[in-house]
N, C-alpha and C positions, 0 to 999 in steps of 0.2 A: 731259641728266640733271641734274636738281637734288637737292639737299639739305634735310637738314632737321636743325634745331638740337634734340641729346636731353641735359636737363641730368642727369648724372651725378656730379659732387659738390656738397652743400651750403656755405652759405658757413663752418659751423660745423668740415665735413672738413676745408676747406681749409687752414683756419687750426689745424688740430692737425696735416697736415701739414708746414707749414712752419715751424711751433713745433717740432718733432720735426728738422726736415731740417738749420733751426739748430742748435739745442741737442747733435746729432750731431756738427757740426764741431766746435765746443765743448768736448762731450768727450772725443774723440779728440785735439785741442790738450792739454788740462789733462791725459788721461789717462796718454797719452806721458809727460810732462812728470816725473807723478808716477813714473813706472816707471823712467826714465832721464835728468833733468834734461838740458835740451841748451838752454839761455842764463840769461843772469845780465843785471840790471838792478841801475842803481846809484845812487847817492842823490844828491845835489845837490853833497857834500864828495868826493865821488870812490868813500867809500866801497860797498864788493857791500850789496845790497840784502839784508837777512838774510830777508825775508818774502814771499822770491817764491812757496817750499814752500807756503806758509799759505794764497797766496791763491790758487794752480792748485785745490790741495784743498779751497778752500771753492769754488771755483765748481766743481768736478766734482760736489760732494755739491748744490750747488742746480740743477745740472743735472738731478741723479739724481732731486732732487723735481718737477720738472719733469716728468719721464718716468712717476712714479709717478700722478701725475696726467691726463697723458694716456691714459697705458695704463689708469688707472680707465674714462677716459672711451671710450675705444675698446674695450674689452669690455662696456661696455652698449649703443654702438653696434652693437656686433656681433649682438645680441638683441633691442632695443628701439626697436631708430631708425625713427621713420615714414616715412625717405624710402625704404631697401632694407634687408634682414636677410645681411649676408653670409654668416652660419651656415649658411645653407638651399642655398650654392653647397658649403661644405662636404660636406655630408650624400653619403655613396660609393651613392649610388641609379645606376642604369641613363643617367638626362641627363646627370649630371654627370660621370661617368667618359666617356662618348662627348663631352661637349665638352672634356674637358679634354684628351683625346686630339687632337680636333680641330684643337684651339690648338696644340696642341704641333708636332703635323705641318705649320702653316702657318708656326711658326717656322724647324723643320731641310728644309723644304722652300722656303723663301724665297718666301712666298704664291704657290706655283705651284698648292696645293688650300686654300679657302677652303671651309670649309662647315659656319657655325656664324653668330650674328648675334653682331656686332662693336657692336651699341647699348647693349650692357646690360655689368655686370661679367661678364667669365665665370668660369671655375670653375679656371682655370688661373694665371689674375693674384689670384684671391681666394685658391688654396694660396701664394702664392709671397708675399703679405703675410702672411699667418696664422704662415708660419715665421719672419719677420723680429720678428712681435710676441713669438711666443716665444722667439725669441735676446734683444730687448730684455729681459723679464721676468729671462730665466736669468743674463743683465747685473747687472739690479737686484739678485738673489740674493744673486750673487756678491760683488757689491759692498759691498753693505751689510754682509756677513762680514767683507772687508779692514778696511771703517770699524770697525765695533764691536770688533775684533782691537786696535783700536789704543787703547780704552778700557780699560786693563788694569786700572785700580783697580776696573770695574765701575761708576763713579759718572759722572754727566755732570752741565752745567750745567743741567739741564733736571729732574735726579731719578738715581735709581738703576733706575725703569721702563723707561727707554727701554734702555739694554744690555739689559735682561734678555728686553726683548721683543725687540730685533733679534738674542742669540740664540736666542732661541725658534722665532725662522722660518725663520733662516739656517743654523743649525748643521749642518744635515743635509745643506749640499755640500761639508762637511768628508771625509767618506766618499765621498760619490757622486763627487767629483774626483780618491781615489786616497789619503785620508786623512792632509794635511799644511794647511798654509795654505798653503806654496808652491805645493800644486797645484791650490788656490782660485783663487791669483794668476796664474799658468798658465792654466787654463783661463778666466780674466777677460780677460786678456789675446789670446788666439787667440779668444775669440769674438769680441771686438773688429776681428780679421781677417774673419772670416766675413761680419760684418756690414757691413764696408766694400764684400767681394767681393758681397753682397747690392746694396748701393748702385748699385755701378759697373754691376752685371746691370740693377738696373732702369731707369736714365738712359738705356742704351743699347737697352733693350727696347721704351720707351716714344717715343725717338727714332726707333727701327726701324718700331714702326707706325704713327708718322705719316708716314714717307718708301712704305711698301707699301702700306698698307691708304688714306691721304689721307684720313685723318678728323679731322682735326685733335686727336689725342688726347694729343700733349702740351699744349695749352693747358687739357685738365680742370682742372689745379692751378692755375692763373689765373684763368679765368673759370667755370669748375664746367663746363661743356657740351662738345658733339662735335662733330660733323656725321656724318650717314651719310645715302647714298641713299634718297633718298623713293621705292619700291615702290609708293607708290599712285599715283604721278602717270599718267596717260595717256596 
């Protein structure tokens, strides 16, 4: 039985996911950090370093732009990209509830029933990033609520615009969290869990089907391609 090489990430995916899988680590250091200080850095005379707060929270918010960016660039992906549309995996039509069932049953059955093609994205791995991009987003939300919270005069170095605009967009998971800031920061915080628990699911999912299925499908994120069984051969 032989193989055949099916590329499924481009070189442009790859590099927004590992832009994304850093910038994770990243924030979750700084973001910690900002929630519960746990070390102190200290100056050359002995003295505690007064500006370690400054610079966790400046690299959380250049993280955050980071993410805002990519998440631009992964929602036109998600509708425009020449290489595949994973919207159309979304769509709850008649194929894609049957493979995602598919998948599903080859996960809690430990590939004892296989009966879907494993070359393409399916509909079960395209729900299960769709809900991580939406935690990232409801992140950025959140986020940027804490940030501009902390603008109290309203004015920044930049103009009096920019408060006004982040709360324009933000304000409204003041209520939707339970109607405090703490429960802004609360739930900034526990999504932050979610997201890790997302992480840890998909290392281990993606591990999983290269050790069952033998497609080589953790190397996608390296080298963009697969391997599956060539059906045509003779």
């Amino acid at each position: 039985m032989s193989y055949k090489q099916v590329k499924r990430m481009t070189p442009a995916m790859r590099i927004i996911h590992w832009v994304n899988a850093i910038c994770m680590v990243g924030a979750v250091i700084t973001g910690l950090y900002i929630g519960h200080p746990y070390y102190q850095t200290f100056m050359a005379d002995g003295a505690v370093d007064k500006y370690v707060m400054a610079w966790n929270r400046y690299g959380h918010f250049i993280i955050a732009i980071i993410f805002d960016v990519t998440s631009v660039l992964i929602a036109y992906l998600y509708f425009f990209s020449r290489f595949e549309k994973p919207y159309k995996k979304l769509i709850p039509n008649a194929k894609n509830i049957t493979e995602f069932k598919a998948v599903l049953i080859n996960l809690l059955t430990l590939n004892r029933k296989k009966e879907f093609d494993s070359s393409h994205a399916d509909s079960f791995n395209t729900v299960y990033f769709t809900v991580f991009h939406l935690l990232l987003v409801w992140m950025l939300f959140t986020g940027l609520q804490l940030y501009v919270h902390g603008l109290g005069s309203g004015i920044s170095s930049i103009g009096s615009w920019w408060p006004w605009m982040l709360h324009l967009v933000t304000d409204w998971t003041i209520p939707v969290t339970g109607g405090s800031l703490m429960d802004v920061r609360i739930a900034h915080h526990m999504s932050m869990w979610f997201i890790v628990c997302w992480v840890v699911f998909h290392i281990y999912y993606q591990v999983w089907r290269t050790i069952f299925w033998k497609e080589a499908d953790i190397a996608i994120v390296i080298g963009g391609s697969k391997f599956v069984k060539d059906d045509t051969e003779k």
